[in-house]
N, C-alpha and C positions, 0 to 999 in steps of 0.2 A: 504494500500500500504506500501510496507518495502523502506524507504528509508534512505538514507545517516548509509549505515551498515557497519562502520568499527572497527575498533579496539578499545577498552576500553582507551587504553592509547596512540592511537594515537590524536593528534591535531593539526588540520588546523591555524597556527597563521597570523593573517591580516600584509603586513608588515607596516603599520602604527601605529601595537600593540607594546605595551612596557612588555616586558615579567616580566620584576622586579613588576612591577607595579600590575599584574594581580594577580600573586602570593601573595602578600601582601592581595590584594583585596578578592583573594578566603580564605585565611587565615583567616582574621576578619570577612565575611560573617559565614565562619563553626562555629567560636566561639560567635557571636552573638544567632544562631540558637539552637548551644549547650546552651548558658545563658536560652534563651526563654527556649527550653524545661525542664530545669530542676526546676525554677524558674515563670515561668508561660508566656502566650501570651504578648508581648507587655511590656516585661521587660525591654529588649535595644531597643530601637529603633532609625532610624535617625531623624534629629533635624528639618529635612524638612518634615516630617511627621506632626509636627505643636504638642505642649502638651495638647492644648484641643480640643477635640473631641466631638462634640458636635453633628454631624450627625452619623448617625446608616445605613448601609444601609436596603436596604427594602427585605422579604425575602416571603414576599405572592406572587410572583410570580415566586419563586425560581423553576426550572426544577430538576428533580430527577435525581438524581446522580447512574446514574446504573451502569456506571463503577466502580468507585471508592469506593462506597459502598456495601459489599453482603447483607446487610439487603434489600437492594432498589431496588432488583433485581426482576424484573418479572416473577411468577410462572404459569408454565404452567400443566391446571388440564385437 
């Protein structure tokens, strides 16, 4: 289903949103993401994320990824 199709730069703001606020917020999100990719997974991250990690999650029961993946894609013979 196609929904909510509208403009690239249009945006719906809640009026309880603090527009400064958001901005700042999307600003450090890009530059965190920018750090990670160039630097590696799990470079910056926030402090509520905890610094040790000691659980892994579990991936034997992981589902294939057929969209996001073209390797994972189902071939029909």
């Amino acid at each position: 289903m196609l929904l909510d199709l509208v403009d690239e730069n249009y945006d719906q703001a809640s009026m309880l949103s603090n527009a400064e606020l958001e901005i700042k917020s999307s600003k450090v999100m890009s530059l965190i993401d920018t750090v990670n990719t160039r630097m590696g997974r799990n470079t910056v991250y926030f402090a509520a994320q905890g610094i040790l990690r000691t659980w892994q999650p579990r991936a034997a029961m992981k589902s294939k990824n057929y969209i996001g993946d073209w390797n994972q894609l189902m071939e029909v013979k």
